[in-house]
N, C-alpha and C positions, 0 to 999 in steps of 0.2 A: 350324802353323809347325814348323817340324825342330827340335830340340831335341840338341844336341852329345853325345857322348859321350867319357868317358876311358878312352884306352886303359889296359887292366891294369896295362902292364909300367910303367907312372908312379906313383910313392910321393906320399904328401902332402906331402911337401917340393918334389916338382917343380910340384904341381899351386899351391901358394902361391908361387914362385917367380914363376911363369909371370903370376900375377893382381899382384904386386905383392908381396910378403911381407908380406899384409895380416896383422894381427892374428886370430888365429883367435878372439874371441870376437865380432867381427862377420860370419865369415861364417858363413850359415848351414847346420844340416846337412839339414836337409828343403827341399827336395826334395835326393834324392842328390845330390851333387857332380856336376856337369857332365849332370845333365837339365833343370833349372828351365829353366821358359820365361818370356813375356811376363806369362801368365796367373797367372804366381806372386806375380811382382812384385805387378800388381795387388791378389792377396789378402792379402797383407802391408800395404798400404797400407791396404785397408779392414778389415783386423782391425782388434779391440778396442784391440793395441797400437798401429795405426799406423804400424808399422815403415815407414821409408824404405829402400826397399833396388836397388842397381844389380845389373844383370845382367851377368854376364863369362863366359864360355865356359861356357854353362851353370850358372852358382854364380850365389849371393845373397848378397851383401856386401853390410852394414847402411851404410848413409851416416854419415861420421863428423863432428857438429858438435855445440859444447857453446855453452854461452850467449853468451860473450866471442863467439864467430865467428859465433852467431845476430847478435848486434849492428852487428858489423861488417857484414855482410849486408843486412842491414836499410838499414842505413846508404847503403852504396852501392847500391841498390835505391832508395832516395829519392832522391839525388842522379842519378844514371843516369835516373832516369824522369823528373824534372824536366825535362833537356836533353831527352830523346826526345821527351818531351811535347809542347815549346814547338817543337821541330825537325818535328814530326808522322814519325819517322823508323821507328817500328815499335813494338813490343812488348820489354817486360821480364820476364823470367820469376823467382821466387826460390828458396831452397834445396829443393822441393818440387817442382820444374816437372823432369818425368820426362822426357827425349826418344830418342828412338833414332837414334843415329849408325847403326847398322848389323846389319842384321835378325842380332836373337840378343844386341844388344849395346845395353842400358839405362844412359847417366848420366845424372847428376842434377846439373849443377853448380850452385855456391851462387849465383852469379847468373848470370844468361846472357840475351843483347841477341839479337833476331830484327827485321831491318828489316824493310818491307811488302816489298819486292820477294821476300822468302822466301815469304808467306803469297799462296796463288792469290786473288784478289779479295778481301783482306784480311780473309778470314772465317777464325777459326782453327779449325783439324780440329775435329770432333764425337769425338773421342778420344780417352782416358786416357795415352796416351803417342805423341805426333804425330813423324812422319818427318821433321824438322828442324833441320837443325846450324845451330847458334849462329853468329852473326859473331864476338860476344865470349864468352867462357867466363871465369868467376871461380873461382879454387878461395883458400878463404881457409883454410888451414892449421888443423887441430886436431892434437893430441898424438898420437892412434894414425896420420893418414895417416903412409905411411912412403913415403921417393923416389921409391920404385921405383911404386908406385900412381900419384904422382903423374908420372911421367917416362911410363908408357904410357898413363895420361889426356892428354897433353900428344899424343903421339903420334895418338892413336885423333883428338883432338877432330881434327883438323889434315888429316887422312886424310880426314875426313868434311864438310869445307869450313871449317873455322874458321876465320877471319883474324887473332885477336887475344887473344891471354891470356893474365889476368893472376892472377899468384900470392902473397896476402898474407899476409905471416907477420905474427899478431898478439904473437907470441913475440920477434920481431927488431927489433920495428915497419919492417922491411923490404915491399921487393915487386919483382918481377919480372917484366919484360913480356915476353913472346911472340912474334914473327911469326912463327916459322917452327920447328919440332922443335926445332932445332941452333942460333937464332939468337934470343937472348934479350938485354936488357939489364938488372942491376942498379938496382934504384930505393933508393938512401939512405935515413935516416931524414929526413934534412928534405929528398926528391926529391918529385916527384909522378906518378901513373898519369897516361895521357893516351891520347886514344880514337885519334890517329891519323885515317889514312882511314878506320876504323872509323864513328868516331862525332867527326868533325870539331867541332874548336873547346871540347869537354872536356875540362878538364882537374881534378886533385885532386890536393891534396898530399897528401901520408900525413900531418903534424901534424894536419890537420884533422880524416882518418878517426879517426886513433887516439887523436885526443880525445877520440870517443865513448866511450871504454873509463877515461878519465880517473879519474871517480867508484869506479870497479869497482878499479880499481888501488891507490888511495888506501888501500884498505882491506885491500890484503894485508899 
């Protein structure tokens, strides 16, 4: 697989700029900047740590979610598979389900919908990171993702077929749906997500996701 390189005349400012202005304590510095490939990902995943990590122009940014947004996650992954279930309408993947939009380029979003008509005779690849864009993409917002991450994940998934995503801030108890780059709408605190031609006839209100988080709150 080719593996990217950066050009000299680029300072680490430009090269963070470019990936999102991630937090530099998740990206990582082995392999060098802008050679990691597919195969690194992988060994980050089956090291001892486990690390989660996407692949972006060659770097390895560590995937950013803390409990509260494991929950959430979780949540909408029961809920979501329930409806796909009973609809027989495809597969649910969770914050773990590695895919490649585009050779050289690894996310992982926190939940993400793949109908049968993606998968060739419903069998899924025999491989650690399958060449499949999502219908739906979920990113649910933790503390270090910063806009800018999140605006060219918006971009990349969308490029690569996506039709539909949505973005939960468990911090606003807001969210924000998708169809298009430039063409999102605002979801209230008492709105709800809704699959669209996505995932027809779903719908979720955010009071009910962010119930889940009810107990966890209580206590701050």
């Amino acid at each position: 697989m080719e593996t990217l390189t950066i050009p000299m005349a680029k300072t680490l400012a430009d090269i963070l700029a470019e990936i999102g202005d991630v937090p530099l304590d998740r990206v990582r510095g082995f392999p060098p900047l802008g050679t990691a490939t597919e195969a690194d990902v992988i060994r980050e995943r089956e090291s001892p740590e486990r690390r989660l990590c996407e692949l972006i122009d060659g770097i390895l940014v560590e995937k950013a979610m803390g409990a509260k947004e494991s929950i959430l996650a979780c949540e909408l992954i029961r809920l979501l598979g329930n409806h796909v279930q009973a609809h027989r309408l495809g597969v649910i993947l969770g914050p773990d389900g590695m895919l490649r939009l585009f050779p050289g380029l690894v996310r992982i979003p926190d939940v993400s919908f793949i109908p049968w008509t993606q998968i060739p005779g419903r069998r899924w690849p025999n491989t650690p990171i399958p060449e499949i864009p999502p219908d739906l993409a979920v990113e649910v917002l933790s503390p270090s993702n910063t806009s800018g991450e999140i605006r060219r994940k918006i971009r990349e998934y969308f490029q690569s077929g996506t039709r539909l995503i949505w973005v939960v801030d468990p911090k606003k108890l807001t969210a924000r749906i998708y169809t298009a780059p430039e063409s999102s709408q605002a979801v209230g605190k008492s709105g709800s997500l809704d699959g669209g031609e996505v995932l027809p006839g779903f719908q979720l209100s955010l009071p009910k996701l962010f119930g889940t988080l009810s107990d966890m709150n209580a206590g701050e």
